[in-house]
C-alpha positions in Angstrom: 0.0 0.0 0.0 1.1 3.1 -0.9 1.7 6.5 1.8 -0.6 9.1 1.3 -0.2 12.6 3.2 -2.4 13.6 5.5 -3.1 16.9 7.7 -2.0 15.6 11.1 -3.1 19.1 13.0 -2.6 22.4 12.3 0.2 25.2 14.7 -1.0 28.3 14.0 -0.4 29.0 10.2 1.2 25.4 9.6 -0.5 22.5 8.9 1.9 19.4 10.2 1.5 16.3 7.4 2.5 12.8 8.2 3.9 11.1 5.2 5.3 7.6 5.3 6.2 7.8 9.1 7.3 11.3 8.4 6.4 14.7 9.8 6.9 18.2 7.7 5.7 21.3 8.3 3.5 22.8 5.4 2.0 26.9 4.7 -1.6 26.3 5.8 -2.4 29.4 2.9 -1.0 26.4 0.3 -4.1 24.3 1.1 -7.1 24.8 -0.5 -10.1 26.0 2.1 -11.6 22.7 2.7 -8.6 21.0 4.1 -8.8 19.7 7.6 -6.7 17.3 10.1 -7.3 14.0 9.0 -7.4 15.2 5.2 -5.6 12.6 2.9 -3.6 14.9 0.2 -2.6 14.8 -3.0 0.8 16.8 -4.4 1.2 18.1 -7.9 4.8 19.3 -7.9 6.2 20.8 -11.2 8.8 22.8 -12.3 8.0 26.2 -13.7 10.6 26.5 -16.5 9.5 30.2 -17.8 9.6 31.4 -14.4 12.3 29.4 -13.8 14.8 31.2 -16.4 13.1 34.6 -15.7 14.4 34.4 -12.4 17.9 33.4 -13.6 18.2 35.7 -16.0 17.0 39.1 -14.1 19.8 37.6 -11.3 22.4 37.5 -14.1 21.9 40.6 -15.2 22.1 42.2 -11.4 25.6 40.4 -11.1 26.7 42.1 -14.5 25.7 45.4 -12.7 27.5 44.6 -10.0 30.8 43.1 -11.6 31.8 45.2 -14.4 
């Protein structure tokens, strides 16, 4: 059987998820409204490559400012 993660409780603006015996801390404002402890989760992790080269790019061209 395969781990799911689920809301253990929730410390102020945290929500604490058990995951395969695990325990990690998560942004409570990540969750959609209708999560609650005991709610089984499912994550949709993916890179975002346009933002992902914006972002390297715009910190290129501050070190070019800053080393020339």
């Amino acid at each position: 059987m395969q781990a799911h993660p689920i809301i253990d409780r929730f410390e102020r603006t945290w929500a604490v998820i058990e995951y395969s015996d695990s325990f990690f801390r998560f942004p409570r404002v990540l969750l959609p409204p209708e999560a609650k402890e005991g709610s089984v989760l499912r994550f949709d992790v993916r890179v975002n490559e346009e933002a992902t080269t914006e972002r390297r790019e715009r910190i290129k061209d501050l070190e070019n400012e800053l080393f020339r």
